[in-house]
C-alpha positions as CSV (number, residue, x, y, z in Angstrom):
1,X,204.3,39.4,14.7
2,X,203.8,36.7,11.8
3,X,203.0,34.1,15.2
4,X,200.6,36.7,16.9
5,X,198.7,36.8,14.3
6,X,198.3,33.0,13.6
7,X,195.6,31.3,14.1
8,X,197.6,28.6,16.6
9,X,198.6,31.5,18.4
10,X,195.3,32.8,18.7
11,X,193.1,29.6,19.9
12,X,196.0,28.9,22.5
13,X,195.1,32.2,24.1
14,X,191.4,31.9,23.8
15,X,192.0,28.2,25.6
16,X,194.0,29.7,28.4
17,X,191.4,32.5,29.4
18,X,188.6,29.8,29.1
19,X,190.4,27.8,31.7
20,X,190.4,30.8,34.0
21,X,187.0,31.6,33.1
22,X,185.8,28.1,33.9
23,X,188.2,28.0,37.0
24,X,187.9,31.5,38.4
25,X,183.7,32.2,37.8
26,X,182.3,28.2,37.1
27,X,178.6,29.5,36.8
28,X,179.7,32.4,34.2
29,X,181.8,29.5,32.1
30,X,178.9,27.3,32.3
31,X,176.8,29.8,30.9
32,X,179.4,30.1,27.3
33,X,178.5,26.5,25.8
34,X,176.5,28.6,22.9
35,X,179.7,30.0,21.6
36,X,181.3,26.8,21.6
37,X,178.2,25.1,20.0
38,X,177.7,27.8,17.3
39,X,180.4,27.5,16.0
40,X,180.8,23.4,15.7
41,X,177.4,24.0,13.8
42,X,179.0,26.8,12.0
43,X,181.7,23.7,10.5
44,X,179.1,21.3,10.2
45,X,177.1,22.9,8.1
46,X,179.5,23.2,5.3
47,X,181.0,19.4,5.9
48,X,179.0,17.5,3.6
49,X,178.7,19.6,0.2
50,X,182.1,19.6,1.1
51,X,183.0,16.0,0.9
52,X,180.8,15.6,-2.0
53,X,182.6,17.9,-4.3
54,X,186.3,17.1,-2.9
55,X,185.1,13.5,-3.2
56,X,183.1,13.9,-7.1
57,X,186.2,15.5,-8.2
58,X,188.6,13.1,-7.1
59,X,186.7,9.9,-8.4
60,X,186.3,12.2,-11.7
61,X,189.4,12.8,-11.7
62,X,190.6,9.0,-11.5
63,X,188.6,7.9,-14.3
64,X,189.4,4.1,-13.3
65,X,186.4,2.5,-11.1
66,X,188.9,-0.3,-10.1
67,X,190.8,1.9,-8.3
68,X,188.0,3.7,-6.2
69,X,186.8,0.4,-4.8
70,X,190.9,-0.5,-3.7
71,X,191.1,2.9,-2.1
72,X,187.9,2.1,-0.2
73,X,188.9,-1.9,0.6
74,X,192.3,-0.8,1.9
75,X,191.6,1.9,3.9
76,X,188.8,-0.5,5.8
77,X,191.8,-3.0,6.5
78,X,194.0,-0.4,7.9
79,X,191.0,0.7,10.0
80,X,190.4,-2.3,11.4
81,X,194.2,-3.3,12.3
82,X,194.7,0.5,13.6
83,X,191.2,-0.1,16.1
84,X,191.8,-3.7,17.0
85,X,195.4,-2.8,18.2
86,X,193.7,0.3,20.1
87,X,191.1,-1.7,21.4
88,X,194.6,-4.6,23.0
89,X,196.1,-1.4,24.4
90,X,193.3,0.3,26.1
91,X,192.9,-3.9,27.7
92,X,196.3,-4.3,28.4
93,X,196.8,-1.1,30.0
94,X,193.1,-1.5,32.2
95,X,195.1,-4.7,33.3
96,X,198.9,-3.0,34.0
97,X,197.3,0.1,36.2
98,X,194.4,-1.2,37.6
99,X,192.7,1.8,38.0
100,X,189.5,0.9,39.3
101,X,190.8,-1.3,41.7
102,X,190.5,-0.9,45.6
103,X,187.2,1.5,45.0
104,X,184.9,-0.6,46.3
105,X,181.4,0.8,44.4
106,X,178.4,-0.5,45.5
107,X,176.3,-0.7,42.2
108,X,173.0,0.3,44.4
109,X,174.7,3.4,45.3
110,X,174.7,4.8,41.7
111,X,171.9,6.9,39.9
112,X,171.9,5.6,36.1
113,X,169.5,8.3,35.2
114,X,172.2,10.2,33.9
115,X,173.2,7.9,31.7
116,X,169.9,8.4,30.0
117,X,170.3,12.2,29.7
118,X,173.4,11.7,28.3
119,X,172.5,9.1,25.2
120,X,169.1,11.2,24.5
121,X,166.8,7.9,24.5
122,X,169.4,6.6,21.3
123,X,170.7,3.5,20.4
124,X,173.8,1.6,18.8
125,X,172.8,0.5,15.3
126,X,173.3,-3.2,14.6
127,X,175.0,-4.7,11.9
128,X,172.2,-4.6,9.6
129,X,170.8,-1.5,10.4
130,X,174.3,-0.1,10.3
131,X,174.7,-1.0,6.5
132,X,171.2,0.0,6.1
133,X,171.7,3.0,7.1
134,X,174.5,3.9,4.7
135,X,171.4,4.3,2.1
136,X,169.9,6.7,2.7
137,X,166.7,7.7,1.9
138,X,166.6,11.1,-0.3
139,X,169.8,12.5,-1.3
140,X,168.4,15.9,0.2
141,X,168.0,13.9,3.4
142,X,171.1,12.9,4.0
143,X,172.7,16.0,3.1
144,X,170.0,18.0,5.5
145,X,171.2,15.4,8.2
146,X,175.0,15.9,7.8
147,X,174.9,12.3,7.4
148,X,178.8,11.6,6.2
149,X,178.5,7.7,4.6
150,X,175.3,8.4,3.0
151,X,176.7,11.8,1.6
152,X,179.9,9.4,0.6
153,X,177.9,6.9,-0.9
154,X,176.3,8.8,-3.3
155,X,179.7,11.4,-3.9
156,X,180.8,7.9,-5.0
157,X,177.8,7.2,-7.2
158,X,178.0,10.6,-8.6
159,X,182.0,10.6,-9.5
160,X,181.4,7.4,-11.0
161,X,178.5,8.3,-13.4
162,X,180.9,11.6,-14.0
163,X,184.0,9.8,-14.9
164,X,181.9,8.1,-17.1
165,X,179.8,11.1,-19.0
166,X,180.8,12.1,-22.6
167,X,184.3,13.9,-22.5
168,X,182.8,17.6,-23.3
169,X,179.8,17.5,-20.9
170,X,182.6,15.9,-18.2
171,X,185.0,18.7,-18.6
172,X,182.2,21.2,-18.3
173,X,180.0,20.0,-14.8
174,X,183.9,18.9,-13.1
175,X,184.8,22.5,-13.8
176,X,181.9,23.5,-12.1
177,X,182.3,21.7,-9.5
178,X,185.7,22.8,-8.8
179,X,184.5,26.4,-8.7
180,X,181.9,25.8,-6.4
181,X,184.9,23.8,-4.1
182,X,186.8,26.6,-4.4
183,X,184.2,29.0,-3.1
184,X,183.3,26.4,-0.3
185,X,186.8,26.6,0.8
186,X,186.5,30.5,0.8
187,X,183.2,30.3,3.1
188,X,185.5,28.2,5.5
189,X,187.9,30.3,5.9
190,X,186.0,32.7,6.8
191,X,184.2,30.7,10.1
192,X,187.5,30.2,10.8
193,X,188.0,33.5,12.1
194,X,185.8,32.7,14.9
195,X,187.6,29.4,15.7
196,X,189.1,31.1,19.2
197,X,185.5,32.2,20.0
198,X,184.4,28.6,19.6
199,X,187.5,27.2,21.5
200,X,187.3,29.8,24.7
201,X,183.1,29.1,25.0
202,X,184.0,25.7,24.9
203,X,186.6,25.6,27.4
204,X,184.8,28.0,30.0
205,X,182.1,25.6,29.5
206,X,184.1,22.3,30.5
207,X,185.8,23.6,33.2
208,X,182.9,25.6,34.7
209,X,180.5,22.6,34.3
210,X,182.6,19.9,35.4
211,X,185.4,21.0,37.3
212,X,189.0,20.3,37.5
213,X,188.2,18.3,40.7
214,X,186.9,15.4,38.9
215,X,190.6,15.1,37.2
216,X,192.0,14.2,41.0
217,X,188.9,11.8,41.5
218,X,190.0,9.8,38.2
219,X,193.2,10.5,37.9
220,X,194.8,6.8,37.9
221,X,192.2,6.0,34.9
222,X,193.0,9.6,33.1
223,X,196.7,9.0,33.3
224,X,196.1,5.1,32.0
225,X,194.6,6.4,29.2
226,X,196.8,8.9,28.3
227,X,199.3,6.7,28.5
228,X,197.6,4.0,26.3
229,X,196.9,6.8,23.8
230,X,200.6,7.9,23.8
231,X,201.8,4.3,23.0
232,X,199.4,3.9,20.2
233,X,200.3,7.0,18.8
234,X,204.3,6.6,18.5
235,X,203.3,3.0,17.0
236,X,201.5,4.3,14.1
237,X,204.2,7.5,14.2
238,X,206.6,4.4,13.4
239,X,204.0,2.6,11.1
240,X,203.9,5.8,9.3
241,X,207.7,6.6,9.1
242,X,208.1,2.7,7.8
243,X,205.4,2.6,4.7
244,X,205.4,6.5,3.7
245,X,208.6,8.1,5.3
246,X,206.4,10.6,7.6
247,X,207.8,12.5,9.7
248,X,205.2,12.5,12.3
249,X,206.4,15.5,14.7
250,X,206.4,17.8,12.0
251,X,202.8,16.6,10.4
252,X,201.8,17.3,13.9
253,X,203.8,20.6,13.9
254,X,201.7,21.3,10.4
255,X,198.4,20.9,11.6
256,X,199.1,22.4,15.5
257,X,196.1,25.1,14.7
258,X,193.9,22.5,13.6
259,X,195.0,20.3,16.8
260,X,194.4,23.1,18.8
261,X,191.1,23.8,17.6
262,X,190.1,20.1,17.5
263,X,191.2,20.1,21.5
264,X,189.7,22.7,22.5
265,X,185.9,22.2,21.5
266,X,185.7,18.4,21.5
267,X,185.2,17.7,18.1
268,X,187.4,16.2,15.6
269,X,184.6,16.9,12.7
270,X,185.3,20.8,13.5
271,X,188.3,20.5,11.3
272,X,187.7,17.9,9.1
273,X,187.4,20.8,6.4
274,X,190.6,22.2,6.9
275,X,192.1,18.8,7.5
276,X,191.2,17.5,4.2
277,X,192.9,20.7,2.5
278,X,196.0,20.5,4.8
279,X,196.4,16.6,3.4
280,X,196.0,17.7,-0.1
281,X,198.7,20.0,0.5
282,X,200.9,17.7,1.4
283,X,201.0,15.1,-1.4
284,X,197.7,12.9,-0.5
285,X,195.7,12.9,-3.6
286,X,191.9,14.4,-3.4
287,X,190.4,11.4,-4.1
288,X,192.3,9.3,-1.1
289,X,192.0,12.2,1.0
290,X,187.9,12.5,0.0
291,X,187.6,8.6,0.5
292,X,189.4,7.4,3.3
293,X,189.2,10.9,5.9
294,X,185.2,11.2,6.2
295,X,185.2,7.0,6.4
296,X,187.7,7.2,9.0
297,X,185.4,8.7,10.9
298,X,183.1,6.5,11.0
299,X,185.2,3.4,11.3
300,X,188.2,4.6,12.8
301,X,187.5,6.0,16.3
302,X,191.1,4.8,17.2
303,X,191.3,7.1,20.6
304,X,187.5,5.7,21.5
305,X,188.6,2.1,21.3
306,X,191.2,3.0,23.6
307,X,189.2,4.6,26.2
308,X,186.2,1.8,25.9
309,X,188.0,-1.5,26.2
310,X,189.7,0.4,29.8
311,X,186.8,2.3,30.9
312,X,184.8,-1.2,30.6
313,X,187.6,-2.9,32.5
314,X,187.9,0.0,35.4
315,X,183.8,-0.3,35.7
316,X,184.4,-4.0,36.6
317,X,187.6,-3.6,38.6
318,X,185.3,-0.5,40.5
319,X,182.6,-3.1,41.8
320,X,185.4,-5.7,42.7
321,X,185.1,-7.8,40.0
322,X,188.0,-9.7,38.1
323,X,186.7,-10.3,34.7
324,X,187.7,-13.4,32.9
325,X,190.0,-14.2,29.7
326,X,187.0,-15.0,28.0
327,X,184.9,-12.0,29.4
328,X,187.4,-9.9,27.9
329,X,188.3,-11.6,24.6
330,X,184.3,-11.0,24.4
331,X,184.4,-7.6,25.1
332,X,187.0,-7.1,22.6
333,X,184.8,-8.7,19.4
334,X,181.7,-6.5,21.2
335,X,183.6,-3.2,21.3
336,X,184.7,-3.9,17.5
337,X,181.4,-4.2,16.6
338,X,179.6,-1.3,18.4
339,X,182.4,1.3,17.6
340,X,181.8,1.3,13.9
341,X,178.4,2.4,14.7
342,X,179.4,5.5,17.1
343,X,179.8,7.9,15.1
344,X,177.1,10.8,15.1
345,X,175.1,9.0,18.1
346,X,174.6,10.7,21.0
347,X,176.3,9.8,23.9
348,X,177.4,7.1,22.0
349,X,180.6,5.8,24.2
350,X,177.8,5.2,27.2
351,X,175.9,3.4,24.9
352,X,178.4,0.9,24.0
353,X,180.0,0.2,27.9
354,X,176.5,-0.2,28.0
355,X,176.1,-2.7,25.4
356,X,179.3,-4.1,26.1
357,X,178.5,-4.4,29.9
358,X,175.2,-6.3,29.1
359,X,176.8,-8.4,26.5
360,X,179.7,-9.8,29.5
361,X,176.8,-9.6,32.0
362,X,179.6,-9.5,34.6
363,X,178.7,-6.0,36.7
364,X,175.4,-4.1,36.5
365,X,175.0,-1.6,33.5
366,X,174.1,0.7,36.0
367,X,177.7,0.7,37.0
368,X,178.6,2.9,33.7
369,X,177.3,5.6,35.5
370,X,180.2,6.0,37.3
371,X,182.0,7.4,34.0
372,X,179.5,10.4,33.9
373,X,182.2,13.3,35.8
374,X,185.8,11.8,34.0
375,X,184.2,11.2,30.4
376,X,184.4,14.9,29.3
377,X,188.3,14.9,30.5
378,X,188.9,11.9,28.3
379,X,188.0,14.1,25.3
380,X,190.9,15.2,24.7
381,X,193.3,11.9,24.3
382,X,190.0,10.5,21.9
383,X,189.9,13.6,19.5
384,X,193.8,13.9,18.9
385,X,194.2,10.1,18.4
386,X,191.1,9.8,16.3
387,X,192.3,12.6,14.5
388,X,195.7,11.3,13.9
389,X,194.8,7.7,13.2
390,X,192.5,9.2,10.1
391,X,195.4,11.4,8.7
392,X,197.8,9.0,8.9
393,X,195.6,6.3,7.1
394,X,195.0,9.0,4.5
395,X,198.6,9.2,3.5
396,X,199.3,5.4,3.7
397,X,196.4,4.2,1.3
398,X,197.7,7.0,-0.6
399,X,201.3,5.6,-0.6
400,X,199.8,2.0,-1.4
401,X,197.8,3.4,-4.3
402,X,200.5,5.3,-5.7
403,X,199.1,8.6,-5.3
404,X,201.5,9.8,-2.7
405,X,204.0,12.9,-3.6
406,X,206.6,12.3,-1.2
407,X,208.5,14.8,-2.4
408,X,205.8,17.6,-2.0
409,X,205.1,15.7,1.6
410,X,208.6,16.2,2.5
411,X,208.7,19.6,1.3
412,X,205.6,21.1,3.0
413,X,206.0,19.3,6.3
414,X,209.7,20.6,6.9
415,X,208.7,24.1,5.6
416,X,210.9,24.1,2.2
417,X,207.3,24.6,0.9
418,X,205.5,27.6,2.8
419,X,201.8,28.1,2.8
420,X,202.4,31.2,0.0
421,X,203.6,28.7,-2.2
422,X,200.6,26.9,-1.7
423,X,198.3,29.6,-2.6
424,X,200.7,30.6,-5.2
425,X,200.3,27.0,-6.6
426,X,196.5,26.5,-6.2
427,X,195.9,30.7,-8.0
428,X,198.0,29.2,-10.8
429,X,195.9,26.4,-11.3
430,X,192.6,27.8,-11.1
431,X,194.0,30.4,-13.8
432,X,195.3,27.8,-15.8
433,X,191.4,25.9,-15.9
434,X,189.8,28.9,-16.4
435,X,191.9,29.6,-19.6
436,X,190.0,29.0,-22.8
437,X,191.3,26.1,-24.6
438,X,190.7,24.3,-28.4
439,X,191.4,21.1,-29.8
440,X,194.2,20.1,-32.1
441,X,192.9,18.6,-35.4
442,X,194.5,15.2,-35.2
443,X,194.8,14.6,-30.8
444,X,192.6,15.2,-28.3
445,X,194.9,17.4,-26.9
446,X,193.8,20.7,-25.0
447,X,196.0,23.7,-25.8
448,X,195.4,26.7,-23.3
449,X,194.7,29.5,-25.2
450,X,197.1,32.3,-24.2
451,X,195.8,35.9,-22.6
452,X,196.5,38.6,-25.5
453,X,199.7,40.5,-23.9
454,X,199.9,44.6,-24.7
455,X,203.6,45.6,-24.9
């Protein structure tokens, strides 16, 4: 009865019958986006006072400046290995299956006015802007725009000045903080509960919209990159296994609810919240987990890089042209570029074939238009490896840094530690801060003052 009542169990379900809704009565499914929607903004609109205080804490926590800026530095060089390898893979496997070959598209055939719809009238930031834009311009604003580096940046800022405050006054606004986390956490699990709402309007929505037909039509380029995605993913399952000892399957067993959930309404930021918690769990310490997780999404869109370095060779191969060495060593430093800037854009993986397809100016841009039926079926592969790629940088930087409880990883990811222990663990600790405390005379020592005991 215990797996009845689990969430996994229950967004499985609610997937299923959205399927047969979307299948069975398209027009009704079509009609259930708002429950899918809802709830996303449901998760959204506790995500950044959420990384703030996981993040405030952590830094707070720390107390050493040094080591906040090598968390940050090392988790950008994993990023960047992890999405340049993506980006080779989603080439080499455009170049192995040839999926767009043999179509034969005439570019003048396609309507590119859908392309427009899609992006919303947006636009890829550059460089420049990019950085720019990771300041942002009232702390109210970028907390009332969800906006997760300029929330980060100034979680940083804020832990930083913290860790630096006079002991007393330190003690005082961290525990604080930690209560209003605590009740943040509580809100969350309470949205939960409609998580298989959210997944079954979602999934009516997809199917009923767009139709299982459009898998047949596509199916060569959905199976390549599937199968791009599945070879990425058992290289950083090994990468993982080599530097922190992960056992991958069962990290993926761990989260299944969260995967589930992530699957079935698109969006990897739904369960950012309960990701970040779930890696705590399991040895990662806050502050890596606070640092490298909401980065990650920003510049680690692993399963985009995939699908965008062979969706921009397919276009090519669609219109009948063979694109060059060159072309695509270009297309590489392009899509390396205008994937760190995707994040939170509309339409944003339209706007970079775009880009990227004006930058090679080898086939119309108008030929990206082709992608408009298949891109909502690559959704899928792109969340789960985006999602992986950022928890499995998590617990690396956290091995490199030294924060890493193995032990505790090993223990909650094979089951020796269950979730009650967990919550046993966490009631403990929140007792244990509340606890009044005094100073020894000669230390700075906190003694816990115990709770009077009647016999």
């Amino acid at each position: 009865m215990s797996f009845v009542k689990s969430l996994f169990f229950q967004i499985i379900i609610a997937v299923v019958i959205g399927i047969t809704v979307g299948v069975l009565w398209p027009d009704l499914g079509s009609m259930l986006q708002p429950l899918g929607t809802g709830f996303i903004k449901l998760i959204k609109m506790v995500i950044a006072p959420l990384i703030f205080l996981v993040i405030v804490t952590g830094i707070a926590k720390i107390g050493d400046i040094k080591s906040v800026g090598r968390i940050g530095m090392k988790a950008i060089i994993w990023f960047e290995i992890a999405t340049t390898i993506a980006l080779v893979l989603g080439l080499t496997a455009a170049n192995l299956f040839r999926p767009g070959a043999d179509m034969n598209i005439d570019p003048s055939t396609l309507d590119a006015n859908g392309i427009e719809a899609k992006t919303n009238g947006s636009h890829l930031p550059g460089v420049v802007e990019f950085i720019l834009n990771i300041i942002p311009t009232s702390v109210v604003d970028a907390f009332a725009q969800n906006a997760l580096l300029q929330v980060l940046l100034f979680a940083c800022l804020f832990g930083v000045a913290l860790s630096a405050t006079e002991h007393k006054a330190k003690e005082n606004v961290l525990t604080l903080i930690e209560q209003v986390l605590g009740i943040v956490f509580r809100i969350i699990g309470y949205v939960m509960k409609l998580a298989p709402i959210g997944a079954f309007g979602a999934m009516a929505y997809t199917v009923g919209a767009y139709g299982v037909a459009t898998l047949s039509s596509f199916g060569m380029l959905i199976l390549a990159c599937y199968g791009a995605a599945l070879l990425f993913l058992v290289l950083l399952a090994l990468a993982a296994w080599w530097i922190t000892g992960l056992n991958f399957l069962q990290f993926v067993r761990y989260t299944r609810a969260e995967i589930m959930l992530a699957i079935g309404t698109a969006s990897s930021e739904v369960v950012m919240p309960r990701m970040m918690d779930k890696l705590t769990k399991a040895g990662c310490d806050r502050a890596v987990v606070g640092l490298v997780v909401p980065t990650g999404y920003s510049f680690n869109l692993d399963g985009a890089s995939i699908y965008l370095s062979l969706a921009t060779v397919f276009l090519a191969q669609a219109v009948g042209i063979e694109l060059t060495l060159g072309q695509e060593i270009t297309m590489l430093l392009v899509l390396m570029l205008s994937s760190k800037g995707m994040a939170g854009v509309p339409g944003s993986a339209f706007l970079a074939l775009s880009a990227t397809a004006a930058a090679l100016n080898a086939f119309p841009v108008a030929v990206v238009a082709l992608l408009l039926g298949a891109d909502r079926f690559m959704d899928t592969m792109r969340v789960f490896t985006n999602l992986m790629g950022n928890c499995v940088a998590a617990f690396v930087v956290a091995k490199w840094e030294g924060l890493l409880d193995q032990k505790r990883m090993r223990g909650v990811l094979s089951g020796e530690i269950s979730e009650q222990d967990l919550e046993r663990e966490d009631a403990e600790r929140k007792l244990a801060a509340s606890l009044p405390s005094v100073s020894l005379e000669h230390g700075q020592v906190a003694v816990p003052i115990e709770p009077l005991r009647s016999n």
